[in-house]
Structures are given as C-alpha cells and as structure tokens.
PDB file of N, H, CA, C and O in Angstrom:
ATOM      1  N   UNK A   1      97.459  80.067  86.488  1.00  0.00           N
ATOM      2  CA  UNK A   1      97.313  81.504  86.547  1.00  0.00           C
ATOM      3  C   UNK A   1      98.595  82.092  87.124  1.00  0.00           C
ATOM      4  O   UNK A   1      99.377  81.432  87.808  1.00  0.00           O
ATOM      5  N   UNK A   2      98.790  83.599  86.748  1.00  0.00           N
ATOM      6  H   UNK A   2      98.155  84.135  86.192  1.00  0.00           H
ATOM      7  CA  UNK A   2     100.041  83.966  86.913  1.00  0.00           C
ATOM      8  C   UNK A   2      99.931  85.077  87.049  1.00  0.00           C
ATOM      9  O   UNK A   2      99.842  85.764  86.031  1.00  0.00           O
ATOM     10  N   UNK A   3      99.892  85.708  88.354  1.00  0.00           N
ATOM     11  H   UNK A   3      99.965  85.150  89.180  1.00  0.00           H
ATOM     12  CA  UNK A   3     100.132  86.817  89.467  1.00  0.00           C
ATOM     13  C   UNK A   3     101.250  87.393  89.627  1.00  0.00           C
ATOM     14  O   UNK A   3     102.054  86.904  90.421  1.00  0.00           O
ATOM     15  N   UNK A   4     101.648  88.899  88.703  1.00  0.00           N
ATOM     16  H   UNK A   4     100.995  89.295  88.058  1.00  0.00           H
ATOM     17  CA  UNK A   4     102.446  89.653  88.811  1.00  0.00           C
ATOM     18  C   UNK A   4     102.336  90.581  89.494  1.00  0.00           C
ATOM     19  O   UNK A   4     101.572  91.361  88.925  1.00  0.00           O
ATOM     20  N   UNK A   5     102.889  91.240  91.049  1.00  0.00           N
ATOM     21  H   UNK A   5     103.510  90.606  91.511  1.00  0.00           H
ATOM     22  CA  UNK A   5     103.379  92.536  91.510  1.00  0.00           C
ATOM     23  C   UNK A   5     104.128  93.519  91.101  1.00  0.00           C
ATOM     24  O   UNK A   5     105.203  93.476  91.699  1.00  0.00           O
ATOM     25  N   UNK A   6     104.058  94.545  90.230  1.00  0.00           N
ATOM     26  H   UNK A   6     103.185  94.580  89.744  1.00  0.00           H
ATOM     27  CA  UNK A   6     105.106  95.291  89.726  1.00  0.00           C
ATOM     28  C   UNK A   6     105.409  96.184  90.992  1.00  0.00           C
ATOM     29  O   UNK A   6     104.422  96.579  91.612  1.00  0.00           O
ATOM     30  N   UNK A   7     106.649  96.546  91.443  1.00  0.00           N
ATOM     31  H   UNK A   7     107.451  96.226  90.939  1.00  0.00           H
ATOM     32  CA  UNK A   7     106.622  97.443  92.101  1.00  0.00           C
ATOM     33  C   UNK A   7     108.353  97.523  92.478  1.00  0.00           C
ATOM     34  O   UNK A   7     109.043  96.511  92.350  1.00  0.00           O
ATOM     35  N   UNK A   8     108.897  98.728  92.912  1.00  0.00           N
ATOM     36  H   UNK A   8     108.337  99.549  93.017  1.00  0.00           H
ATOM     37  CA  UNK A   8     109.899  98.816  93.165  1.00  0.00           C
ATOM     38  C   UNK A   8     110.389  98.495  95.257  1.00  0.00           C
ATOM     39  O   UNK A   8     111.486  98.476  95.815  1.00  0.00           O
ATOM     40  N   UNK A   9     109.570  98.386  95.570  1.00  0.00           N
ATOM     41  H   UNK A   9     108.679  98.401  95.117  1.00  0.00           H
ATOM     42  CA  UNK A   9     109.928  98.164  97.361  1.00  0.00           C
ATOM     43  C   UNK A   9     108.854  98.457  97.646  1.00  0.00           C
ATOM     44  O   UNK A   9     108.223  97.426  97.881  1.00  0.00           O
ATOM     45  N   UNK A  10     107.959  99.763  97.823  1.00  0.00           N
ATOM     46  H   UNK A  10     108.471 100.600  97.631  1.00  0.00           H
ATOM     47  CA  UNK A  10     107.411 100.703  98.064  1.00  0.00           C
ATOM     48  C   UNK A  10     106.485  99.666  99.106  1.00  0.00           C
ATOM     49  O   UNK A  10     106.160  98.484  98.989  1.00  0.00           O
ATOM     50  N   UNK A  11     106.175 100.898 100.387  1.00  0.00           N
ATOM     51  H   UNK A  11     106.439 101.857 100.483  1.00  0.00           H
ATOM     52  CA  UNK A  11     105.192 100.158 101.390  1.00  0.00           C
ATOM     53  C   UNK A  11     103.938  99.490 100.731  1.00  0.00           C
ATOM     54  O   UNK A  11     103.382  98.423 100.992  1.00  0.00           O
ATOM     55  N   UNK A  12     103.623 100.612  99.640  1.00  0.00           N
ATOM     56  H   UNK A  12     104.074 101.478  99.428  1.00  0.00           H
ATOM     57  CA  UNK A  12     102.076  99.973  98.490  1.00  0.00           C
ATOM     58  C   UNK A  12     102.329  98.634  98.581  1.00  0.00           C
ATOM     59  O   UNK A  12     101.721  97.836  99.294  1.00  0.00           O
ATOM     60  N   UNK A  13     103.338  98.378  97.762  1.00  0.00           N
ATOM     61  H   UNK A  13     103.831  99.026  97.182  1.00  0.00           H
ATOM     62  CA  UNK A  13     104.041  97.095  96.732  1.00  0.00           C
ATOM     63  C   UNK A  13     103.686  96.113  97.768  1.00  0.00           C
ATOM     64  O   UNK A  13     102.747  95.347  97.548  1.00  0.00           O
ATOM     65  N   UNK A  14     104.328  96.057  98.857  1.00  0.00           N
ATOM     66  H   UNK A  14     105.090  96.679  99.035  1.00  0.00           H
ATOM     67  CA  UNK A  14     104.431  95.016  99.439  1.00  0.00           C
ATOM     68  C   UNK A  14     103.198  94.637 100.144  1.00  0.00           C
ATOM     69  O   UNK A  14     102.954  93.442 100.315  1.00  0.00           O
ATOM     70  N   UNK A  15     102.199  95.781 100.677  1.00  0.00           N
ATOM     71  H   UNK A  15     102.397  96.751 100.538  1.00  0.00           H
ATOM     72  CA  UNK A  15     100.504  95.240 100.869  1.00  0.00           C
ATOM     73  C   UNK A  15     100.073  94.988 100.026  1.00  0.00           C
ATOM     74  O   UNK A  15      99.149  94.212 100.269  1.00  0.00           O
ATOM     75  N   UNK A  16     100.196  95.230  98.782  1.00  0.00           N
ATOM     76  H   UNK A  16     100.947  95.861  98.585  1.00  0.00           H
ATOM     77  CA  UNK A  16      99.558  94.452  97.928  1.00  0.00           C
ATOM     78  C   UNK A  16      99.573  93.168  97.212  1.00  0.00           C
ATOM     79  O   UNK A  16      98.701  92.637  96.525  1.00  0.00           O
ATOM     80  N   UNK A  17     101.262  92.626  97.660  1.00  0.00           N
ATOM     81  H   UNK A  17     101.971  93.057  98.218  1.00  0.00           H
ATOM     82  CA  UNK A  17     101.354  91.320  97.408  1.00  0.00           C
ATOM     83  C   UNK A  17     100.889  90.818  98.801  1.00  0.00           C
ATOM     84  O   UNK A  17     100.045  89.923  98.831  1.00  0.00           O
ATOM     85  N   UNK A  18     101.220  91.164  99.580  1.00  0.00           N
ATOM     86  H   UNK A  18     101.906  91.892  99.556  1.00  0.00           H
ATOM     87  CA  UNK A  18     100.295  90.440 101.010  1.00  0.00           C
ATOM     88  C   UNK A  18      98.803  90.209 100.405  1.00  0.00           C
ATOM     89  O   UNK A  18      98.390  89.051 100.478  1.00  0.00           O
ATOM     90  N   UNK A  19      98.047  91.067  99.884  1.00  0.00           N
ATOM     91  H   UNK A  19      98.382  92.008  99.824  1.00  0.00           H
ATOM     92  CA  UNK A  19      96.593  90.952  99.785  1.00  0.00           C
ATOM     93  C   UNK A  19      96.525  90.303  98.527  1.00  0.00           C
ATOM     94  O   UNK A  19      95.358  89.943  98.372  1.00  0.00           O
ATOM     95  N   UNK A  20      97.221  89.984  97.560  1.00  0.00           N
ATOM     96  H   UNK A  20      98.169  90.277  97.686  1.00  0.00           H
ATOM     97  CA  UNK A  20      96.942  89.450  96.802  1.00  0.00           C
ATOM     98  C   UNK A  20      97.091  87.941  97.145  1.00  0.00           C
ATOM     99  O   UNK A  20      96.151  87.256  96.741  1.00  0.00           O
ATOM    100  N   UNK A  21      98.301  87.134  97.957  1.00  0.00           N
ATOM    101  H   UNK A  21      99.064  87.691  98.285  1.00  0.00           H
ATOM    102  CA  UNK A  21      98.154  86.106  98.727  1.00  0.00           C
ATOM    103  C   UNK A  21      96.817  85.825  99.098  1.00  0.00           C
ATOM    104  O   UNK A  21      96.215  85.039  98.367  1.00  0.00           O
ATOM    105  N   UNK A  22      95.943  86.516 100.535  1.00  0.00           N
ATOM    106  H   UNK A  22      96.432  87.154 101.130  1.00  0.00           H
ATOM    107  CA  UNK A  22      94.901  86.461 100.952  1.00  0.00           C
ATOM    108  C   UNK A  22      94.034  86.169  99.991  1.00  0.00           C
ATOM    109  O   UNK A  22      93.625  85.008 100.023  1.00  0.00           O
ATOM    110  N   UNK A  23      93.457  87.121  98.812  1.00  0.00           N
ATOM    111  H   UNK A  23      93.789  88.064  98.786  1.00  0.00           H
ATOM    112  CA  UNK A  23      92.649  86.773  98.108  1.00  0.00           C
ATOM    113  C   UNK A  23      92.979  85.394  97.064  1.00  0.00           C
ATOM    114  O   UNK A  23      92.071  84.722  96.575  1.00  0.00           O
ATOM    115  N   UNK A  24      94.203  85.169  96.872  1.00  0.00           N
ATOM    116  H   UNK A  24      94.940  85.715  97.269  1.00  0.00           H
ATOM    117  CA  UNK A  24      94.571  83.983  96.255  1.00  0.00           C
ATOM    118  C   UNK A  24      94.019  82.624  97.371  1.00  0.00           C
ATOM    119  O   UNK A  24      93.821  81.605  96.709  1.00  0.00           O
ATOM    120  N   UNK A  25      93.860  82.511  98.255  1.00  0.00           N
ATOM    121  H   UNK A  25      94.021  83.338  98.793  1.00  0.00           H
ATOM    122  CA  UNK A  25      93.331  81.695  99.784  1.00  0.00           C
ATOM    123  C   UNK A  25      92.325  81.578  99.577  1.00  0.00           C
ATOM    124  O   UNK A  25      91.662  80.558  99.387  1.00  0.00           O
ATOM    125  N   UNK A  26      91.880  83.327  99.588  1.00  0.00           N
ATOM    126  H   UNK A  26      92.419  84.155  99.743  1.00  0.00           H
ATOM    127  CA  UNK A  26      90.547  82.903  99.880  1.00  0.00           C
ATOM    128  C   UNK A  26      89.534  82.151  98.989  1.00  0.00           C
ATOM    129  O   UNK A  26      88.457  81.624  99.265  1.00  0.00           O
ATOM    130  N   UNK A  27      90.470  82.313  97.412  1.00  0.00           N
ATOM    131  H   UNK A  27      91.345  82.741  97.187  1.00  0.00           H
ATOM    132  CA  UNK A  27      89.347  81.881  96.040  1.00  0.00           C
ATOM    133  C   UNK A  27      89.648  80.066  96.112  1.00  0.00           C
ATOM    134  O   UNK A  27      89.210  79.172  95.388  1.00  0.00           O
ATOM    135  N   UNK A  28      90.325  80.028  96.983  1.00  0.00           N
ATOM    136  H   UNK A  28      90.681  80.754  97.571  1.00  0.00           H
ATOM    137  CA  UNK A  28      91.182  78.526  96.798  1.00  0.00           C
ATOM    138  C   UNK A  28      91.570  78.094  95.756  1.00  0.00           C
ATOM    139  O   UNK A  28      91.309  76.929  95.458  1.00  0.00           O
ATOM    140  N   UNK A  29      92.243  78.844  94.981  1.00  0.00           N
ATOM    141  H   UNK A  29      92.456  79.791  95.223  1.00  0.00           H
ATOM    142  CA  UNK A  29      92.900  78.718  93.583  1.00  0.00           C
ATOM    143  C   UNK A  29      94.484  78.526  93.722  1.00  0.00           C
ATOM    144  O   UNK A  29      95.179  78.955  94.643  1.00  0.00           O
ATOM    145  N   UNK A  30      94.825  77.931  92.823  1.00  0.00           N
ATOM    146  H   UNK A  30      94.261  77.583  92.075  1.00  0.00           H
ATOM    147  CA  UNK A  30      96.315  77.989  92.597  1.00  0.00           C
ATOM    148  C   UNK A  30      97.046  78.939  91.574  1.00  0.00           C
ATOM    149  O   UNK A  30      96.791  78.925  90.370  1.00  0.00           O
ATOM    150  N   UNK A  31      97.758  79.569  92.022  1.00  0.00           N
ATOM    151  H   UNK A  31      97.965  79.580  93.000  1.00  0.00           H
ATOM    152  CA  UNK A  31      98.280  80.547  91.322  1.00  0.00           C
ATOM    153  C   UNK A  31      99.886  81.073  91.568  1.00  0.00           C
ATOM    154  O   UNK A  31     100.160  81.563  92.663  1.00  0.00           O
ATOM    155  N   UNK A  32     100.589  80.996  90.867  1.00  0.00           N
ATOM    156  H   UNK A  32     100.367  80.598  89.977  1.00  0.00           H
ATOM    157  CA  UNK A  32     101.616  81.933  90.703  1.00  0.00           C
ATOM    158  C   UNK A  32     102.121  83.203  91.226  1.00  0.00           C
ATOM    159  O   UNK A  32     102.201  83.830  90.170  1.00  0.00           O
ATOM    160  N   UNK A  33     102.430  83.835  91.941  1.00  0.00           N
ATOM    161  H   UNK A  33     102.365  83.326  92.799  1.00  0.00           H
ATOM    162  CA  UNK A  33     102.693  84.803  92.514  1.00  0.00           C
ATOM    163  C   UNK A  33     104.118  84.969  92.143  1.00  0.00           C
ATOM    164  O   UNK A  33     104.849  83.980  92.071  1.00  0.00           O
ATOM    165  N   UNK A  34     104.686  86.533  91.831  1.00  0.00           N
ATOM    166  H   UNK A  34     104.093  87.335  91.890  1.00  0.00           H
ATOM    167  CA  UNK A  34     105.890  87.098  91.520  1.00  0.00           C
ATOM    168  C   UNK A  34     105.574  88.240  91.468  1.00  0.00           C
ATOM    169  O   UNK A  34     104.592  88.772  90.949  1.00  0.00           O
ATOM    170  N   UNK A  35     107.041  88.951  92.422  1.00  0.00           N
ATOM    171  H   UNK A  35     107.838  88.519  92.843  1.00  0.00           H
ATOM    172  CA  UNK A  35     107.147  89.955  92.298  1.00  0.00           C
ATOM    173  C   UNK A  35     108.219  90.501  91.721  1.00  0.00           C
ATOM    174  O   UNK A  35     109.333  89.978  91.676  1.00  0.00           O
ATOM    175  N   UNK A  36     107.893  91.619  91.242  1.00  0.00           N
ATOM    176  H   UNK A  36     106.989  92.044  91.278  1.00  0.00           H
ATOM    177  CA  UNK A  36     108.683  92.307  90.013  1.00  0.00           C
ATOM    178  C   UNK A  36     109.405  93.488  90.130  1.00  0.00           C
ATOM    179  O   UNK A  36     108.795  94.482  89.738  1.00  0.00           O
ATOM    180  N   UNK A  37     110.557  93.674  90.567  1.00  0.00           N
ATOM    181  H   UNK A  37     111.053  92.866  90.886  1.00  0.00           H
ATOM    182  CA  UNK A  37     111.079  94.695  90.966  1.00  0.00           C
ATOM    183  C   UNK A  37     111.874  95.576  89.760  1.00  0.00           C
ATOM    184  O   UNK A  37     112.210  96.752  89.896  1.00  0.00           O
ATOM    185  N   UNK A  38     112.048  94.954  88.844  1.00  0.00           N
ATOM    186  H   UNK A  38     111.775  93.999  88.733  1.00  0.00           H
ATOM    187  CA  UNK A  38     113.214  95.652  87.604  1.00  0.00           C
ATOM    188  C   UNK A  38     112.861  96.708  86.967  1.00  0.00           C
ATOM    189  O   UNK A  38     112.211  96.309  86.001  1.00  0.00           O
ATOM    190  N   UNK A  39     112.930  98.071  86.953  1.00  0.00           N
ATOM    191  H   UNK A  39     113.458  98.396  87.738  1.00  0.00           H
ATOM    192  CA  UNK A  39     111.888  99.042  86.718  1.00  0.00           C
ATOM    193  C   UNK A  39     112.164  98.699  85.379  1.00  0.00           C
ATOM    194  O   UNK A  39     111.100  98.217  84.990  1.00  0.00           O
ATOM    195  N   UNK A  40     112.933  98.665  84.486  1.00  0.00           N
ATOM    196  H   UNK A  40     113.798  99.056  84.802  1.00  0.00           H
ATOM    197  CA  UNK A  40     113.028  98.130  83.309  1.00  0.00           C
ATOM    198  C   UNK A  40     112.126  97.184  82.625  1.00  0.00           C
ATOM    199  O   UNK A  40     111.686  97.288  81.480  1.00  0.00           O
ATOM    200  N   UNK A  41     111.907  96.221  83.508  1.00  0.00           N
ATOM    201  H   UNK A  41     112.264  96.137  84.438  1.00  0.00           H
ATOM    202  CA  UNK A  41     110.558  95.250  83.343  1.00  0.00           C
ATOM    203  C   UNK A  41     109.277  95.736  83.639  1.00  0.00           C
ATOM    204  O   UNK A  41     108.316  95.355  82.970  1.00  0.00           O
ATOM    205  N   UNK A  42     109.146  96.545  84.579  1.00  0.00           N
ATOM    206  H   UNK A  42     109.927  96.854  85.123  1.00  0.00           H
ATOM    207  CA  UNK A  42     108.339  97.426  84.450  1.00  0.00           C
ATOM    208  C   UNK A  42     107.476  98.491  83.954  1.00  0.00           C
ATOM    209  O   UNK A  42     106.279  98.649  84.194  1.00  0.00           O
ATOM    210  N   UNK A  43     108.316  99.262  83.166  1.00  0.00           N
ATOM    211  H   UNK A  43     109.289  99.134  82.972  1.00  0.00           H
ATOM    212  CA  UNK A  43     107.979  99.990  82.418  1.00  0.00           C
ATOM    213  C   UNK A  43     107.564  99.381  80.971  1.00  0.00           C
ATOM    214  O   UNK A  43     106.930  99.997  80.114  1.00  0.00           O
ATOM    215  N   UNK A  44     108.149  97.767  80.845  1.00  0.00           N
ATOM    216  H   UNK A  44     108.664  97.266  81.540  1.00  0.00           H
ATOM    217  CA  UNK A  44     107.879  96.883  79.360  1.00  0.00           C
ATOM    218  C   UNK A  44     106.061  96.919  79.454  1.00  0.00           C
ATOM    219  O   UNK A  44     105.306  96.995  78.485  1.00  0.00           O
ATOM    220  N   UNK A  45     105.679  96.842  80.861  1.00  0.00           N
ATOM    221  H   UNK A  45     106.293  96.779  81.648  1.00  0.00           H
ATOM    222  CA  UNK A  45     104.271  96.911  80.946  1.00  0.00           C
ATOM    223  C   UNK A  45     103.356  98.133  80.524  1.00  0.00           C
ATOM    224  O   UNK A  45     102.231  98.257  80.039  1.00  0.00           O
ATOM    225  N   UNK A  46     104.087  98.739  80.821  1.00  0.00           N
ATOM    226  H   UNK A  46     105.001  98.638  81.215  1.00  0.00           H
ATOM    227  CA  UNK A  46     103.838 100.468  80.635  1.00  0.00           C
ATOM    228  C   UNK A  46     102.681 100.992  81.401  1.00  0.00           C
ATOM    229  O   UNK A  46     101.662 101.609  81.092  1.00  0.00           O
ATOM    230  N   UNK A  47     103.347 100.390  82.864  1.00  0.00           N
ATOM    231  H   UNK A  47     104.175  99.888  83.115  1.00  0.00           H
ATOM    232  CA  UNK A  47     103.094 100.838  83.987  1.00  0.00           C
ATOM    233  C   UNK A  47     104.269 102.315  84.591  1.00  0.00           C
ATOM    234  O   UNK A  47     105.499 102.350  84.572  1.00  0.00           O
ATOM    235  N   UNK A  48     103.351 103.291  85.038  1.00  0.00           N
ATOM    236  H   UNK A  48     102.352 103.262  85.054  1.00  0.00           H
ATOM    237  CA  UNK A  48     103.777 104.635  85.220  1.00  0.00           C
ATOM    238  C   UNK A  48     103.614 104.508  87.116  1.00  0.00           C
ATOM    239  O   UNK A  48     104.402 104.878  87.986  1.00  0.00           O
ATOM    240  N   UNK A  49     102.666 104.034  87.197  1.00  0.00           N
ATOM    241  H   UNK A  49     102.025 103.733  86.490  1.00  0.00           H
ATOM    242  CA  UNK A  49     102.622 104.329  88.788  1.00  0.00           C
ATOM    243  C   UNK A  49     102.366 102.967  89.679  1.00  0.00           C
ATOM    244  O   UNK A  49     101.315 102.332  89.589  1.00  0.00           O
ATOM    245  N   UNK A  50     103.234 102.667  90.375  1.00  0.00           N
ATOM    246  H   UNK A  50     104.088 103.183  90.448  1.00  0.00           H
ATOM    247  CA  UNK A  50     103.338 101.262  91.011  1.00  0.00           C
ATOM    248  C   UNK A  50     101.848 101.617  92.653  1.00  0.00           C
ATOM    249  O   UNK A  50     101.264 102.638  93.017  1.00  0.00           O
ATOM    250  N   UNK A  51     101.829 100.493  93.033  1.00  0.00           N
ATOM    251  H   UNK A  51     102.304  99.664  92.737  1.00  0.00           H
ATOM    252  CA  UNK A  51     102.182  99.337  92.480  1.00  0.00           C
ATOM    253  C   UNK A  51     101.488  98.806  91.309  1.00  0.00           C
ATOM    254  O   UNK A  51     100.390  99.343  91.162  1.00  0.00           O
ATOM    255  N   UNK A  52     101.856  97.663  90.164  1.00  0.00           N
ATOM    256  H   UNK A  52     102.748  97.227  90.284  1.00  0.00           H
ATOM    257  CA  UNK A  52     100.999  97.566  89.497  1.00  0.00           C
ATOM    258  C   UNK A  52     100.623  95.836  89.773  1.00  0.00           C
ATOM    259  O   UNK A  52     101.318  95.154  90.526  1.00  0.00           O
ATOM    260  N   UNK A  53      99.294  95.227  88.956  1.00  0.00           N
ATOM    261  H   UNK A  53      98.729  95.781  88.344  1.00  0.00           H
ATOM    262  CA  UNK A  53      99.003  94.577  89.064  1.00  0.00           C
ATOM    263  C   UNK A  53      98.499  93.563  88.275  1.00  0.00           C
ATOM    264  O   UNK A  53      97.284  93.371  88.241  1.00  0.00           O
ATOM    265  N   UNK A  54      99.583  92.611  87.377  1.00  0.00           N
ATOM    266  H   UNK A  54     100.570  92.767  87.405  1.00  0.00           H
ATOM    267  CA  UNK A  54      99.052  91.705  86.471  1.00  0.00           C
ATOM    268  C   UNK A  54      98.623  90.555  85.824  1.00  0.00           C
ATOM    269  O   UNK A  54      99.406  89.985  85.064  1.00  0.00           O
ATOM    270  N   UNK A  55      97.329  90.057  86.032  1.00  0.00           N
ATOM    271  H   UNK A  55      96.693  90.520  86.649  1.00  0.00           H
ATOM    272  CA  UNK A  55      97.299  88.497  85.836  1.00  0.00           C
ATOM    273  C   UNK A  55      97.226  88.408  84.524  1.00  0.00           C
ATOM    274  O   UNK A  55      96.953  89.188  83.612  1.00  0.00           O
ATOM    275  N   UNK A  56      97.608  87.003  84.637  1.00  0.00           N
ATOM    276  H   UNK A  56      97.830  86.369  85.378  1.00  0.00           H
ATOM    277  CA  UNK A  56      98.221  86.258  82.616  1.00  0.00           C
ATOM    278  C   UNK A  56      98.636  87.405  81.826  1.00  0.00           C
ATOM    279  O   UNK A  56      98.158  87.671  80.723  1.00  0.00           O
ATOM    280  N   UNK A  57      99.842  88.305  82.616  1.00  0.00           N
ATOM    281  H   UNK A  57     100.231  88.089  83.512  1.00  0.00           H
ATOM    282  CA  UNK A  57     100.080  88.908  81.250  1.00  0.00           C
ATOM    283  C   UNK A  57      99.380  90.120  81.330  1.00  0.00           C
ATOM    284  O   UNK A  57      99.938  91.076  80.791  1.00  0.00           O
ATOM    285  N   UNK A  58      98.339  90.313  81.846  1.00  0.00           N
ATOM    286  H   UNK A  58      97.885  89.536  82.284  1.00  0.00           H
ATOM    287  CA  UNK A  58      97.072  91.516  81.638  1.00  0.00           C
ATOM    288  C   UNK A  58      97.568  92.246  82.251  1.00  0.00           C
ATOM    289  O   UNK A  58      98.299  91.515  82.920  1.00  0.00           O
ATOM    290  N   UNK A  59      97.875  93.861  82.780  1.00  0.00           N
ATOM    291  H   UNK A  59      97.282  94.455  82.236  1.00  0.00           H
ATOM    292  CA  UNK A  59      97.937  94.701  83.363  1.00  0.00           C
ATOM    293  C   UNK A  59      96.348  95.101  83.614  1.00  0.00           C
ATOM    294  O   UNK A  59      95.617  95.646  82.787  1.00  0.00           O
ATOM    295  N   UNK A  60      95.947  94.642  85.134  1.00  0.00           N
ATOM    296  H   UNK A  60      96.540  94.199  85.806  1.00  0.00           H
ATOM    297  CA  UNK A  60      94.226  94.672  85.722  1.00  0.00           C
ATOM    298  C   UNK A  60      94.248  95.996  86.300  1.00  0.00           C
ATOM    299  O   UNK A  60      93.319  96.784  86.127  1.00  0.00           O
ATOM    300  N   UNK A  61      95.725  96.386  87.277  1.00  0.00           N
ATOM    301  H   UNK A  61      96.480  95.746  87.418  1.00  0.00           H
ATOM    302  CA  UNK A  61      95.598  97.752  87.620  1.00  0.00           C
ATOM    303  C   UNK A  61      97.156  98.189  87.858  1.00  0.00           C
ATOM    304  O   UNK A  61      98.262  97.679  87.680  1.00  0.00           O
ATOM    305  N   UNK A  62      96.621  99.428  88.364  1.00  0.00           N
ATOM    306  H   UNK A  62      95.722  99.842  88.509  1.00  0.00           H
ATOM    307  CA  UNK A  62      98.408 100.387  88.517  1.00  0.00           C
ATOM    308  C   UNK A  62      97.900 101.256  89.387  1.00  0.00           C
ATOM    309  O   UNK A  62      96.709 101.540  89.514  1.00  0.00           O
ATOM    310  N   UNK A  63      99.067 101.803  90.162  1.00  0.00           N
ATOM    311  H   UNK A  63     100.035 101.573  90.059  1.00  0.00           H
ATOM    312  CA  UNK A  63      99.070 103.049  91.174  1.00  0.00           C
ATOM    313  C   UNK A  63      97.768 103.091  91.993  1.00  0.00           C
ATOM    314  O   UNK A  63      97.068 104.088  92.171  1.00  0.00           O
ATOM    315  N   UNK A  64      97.487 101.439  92.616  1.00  0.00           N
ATOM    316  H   UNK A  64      98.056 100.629  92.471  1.00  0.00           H
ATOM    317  CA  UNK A  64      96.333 101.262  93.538  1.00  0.00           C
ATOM    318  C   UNK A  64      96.447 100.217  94.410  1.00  0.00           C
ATOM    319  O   UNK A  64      96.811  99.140  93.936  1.00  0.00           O
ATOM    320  N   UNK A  65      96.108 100.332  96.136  1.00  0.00           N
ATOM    321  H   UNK A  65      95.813 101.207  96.520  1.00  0.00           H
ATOM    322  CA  UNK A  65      96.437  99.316  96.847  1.00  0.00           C
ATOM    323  C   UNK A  65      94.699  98.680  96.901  1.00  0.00           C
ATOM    324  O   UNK A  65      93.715  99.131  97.488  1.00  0.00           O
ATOM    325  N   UNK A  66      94.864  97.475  96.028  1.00  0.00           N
ATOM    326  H   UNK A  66      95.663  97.109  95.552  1.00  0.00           H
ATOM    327  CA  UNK A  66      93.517  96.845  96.359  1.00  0.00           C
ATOM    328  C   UNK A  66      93.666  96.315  97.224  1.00  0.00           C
ATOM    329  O   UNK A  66      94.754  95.900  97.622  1.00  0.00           O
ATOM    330  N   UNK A  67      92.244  96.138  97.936  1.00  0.00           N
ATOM    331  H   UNK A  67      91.360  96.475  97.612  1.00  0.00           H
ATOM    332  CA  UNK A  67      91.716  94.688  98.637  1.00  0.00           C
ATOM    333  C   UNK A  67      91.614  94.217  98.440  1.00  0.00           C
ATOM    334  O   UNK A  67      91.073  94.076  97.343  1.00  0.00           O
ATOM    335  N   UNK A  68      92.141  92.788  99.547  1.00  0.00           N
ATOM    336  H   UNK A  68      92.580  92.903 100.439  1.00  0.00           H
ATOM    337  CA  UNK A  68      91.789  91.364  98.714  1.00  0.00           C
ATOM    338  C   UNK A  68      90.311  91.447  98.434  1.00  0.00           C
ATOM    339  O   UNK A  68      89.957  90.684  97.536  1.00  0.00           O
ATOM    340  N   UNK A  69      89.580  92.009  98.849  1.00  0.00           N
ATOM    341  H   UNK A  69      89.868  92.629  99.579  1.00  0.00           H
ATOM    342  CA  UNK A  69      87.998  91.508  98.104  1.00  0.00           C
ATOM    343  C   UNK A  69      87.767  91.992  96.338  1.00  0.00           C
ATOM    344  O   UNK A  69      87.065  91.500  95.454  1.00  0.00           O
ATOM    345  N   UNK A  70      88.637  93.080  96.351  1.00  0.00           N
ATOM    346  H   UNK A  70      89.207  93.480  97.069  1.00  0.00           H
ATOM    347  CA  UNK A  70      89.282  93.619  94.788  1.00  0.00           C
ATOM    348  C   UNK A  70      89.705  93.140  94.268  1.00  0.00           C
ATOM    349  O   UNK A  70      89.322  93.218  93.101  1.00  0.00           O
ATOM    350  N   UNK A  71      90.631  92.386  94.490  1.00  0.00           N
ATOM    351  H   UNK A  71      90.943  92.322  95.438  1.00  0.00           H
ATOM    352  CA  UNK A  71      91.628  91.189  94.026  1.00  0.00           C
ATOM    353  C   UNK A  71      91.001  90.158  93.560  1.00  0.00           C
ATOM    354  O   UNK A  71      91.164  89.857  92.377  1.00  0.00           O
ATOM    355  N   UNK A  72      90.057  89.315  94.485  1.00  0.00           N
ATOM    356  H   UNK A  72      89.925  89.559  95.446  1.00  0.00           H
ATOM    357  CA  UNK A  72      89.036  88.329  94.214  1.00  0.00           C
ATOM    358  C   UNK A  72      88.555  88.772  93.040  1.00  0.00           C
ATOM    359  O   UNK A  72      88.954  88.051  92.126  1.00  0.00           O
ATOM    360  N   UNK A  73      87.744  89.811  92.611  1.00  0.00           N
ATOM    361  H   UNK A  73      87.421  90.397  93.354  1.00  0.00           H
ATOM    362  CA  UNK A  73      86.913  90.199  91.943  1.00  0.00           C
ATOM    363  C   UNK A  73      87.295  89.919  90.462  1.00  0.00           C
ATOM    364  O   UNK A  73      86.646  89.655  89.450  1.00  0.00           O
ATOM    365  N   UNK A  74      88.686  90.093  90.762  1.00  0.00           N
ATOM    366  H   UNK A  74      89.214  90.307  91.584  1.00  0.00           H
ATOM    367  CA  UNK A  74      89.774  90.179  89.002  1.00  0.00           C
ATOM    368  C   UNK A  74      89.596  88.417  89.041  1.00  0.00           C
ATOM    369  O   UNK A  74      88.804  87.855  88.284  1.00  0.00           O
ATOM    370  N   UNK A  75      90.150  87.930  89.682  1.00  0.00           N
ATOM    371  H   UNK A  75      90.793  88.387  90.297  1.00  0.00           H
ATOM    372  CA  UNK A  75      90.347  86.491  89.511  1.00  0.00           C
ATOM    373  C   UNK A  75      89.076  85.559  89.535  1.00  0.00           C
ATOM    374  O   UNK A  75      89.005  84.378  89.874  1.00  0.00           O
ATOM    375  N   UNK A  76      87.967  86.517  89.024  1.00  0.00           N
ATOM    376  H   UNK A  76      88.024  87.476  88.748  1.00  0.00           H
ATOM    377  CA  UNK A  76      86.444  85.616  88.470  1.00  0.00           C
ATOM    378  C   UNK A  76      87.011  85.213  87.015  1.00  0.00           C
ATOM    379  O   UNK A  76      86.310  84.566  86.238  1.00  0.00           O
TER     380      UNK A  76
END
C-alpha cells in the first residue's frame, strides 16, 4: 500500500502526515508513506486544496486534516 501526502509545507500537511503514521501503527499494516510537495505533481491529482490525501493512486480526500481514526477508516 502506498500513502501519499500532497501538500506544499502547510501546518495541515504536516499533521496529517503525523496522523497518517499513527493510524498506519495503529492498523499494524505496512505501508508506504510519501510526501509530496511539487505543486506540479499536485495539481496532476487535481487536487485544489491541500492537504490532500492518496492511497494506491486514489485521491480519498483534499483540503481536510483527518484523524487518525479517519485515516484508519480509508485503509479498511
């Protein structure tokens, strides 16, 4: 599995790769984590409002700081 952060710095961006860690723990899964800073690569997603948030490829969300219990929820 493969855990993308889109985001440019932003305070969002970076709690949400923190919480996406956590919920990656807590499911005891192995996964991929990257974060994505290139707004250029970014926008290939056609993501408008960071941070965004994408497993395998999927864009799950944008312009939202989930909780890891949110996070979990995607990675059923």
């Amino acid at each position: 599995m493969t855990i993308k952060i889109l985001g440019t710095g932003c305070a969002k961006c970076k709690a949400l790769e923190e919480n996406v860690k956590k919920a990656v723990a807590n499911k005891g899964i192995f996964a991929q984590i990257e974060k994505v800073e290139d707004i250029n690569e970014i926008m290939n997603y056609g993501v408008m409002s960071t941070p965004g948030l994408v497993i395998d490829e999927k864009v799950v969300s944008t312009g939202k700081l989930l909780t890891p219990e949110q996070i979990e929820k995607l990675l059923d």
